[in-house]
N, C-alpha and C positions, 0 to 999 in steps of 0.2 A: 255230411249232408248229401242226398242224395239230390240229382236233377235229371229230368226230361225233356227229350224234344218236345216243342208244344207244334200240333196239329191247327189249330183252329183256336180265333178268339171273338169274340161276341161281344158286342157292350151291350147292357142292361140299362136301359136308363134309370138315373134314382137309384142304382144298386150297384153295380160294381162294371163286375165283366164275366162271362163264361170263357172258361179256358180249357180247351180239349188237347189231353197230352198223348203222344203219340205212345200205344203199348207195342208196336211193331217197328220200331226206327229205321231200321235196314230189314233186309228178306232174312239175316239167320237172325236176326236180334232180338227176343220177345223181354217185355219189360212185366216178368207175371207178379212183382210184388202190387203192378197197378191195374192189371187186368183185368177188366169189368169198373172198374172205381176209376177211370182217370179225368170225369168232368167234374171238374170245380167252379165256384162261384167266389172270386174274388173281389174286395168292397176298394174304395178309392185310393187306401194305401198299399193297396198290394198285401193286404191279409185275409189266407182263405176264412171266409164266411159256412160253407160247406161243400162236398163232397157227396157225388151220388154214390153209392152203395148197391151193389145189384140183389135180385130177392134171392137168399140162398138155393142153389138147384140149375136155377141159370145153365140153361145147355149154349152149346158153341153150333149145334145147326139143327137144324128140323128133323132131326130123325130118331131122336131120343128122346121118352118124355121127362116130363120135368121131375127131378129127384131132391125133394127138400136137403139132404146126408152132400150132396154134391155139393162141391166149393163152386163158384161161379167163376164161367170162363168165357163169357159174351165182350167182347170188346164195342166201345164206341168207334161210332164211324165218320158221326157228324152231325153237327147242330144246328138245328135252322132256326130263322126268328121269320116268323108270318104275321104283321100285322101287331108286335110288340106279345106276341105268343114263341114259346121255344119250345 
């Protein structure tokens, strides 16, 4: 079984928690099996609920346009809750 650094956690109220796992751990270390995919929504026992999923094409910066054929390689960076919105 695989594990990652976790980045950032968020409670949800009435729903679990959001848990942002880190795809960058150290400066050489990229974790690309989670890369674009690493925010989860975990429910009170600690079993993921779901998983965001990036739209296939997903570029990594502004200079490319978007290409359905491309694997997605956007990482998260960080979750906010405003007002019980995320």
């Amino acid at each position: 079984m695989q594990s990652y650094p976790i980045g950032m956690i968020l409670p949800v109220p009435g729903s679990g928690r959001l848990v942002l796992f880190e795809a960058y751990p150290t400066r050489d270390g990229i974790h690309r099996e989670i890369w674009g995919r690493e925010v989860f929504l975990f429910d009170a026992g600690n079993r993921p609920v779901w998983q965001i999923a990036p739209e296939p094409g997903a570029t990594d910066d502004m200079h490319r346009n978007f290409d359905a054929t491309r694997p997605a390689t956007d990482t998260f960076s960080a979750i906010t809750n405003i007002d019980e919105l995320f």
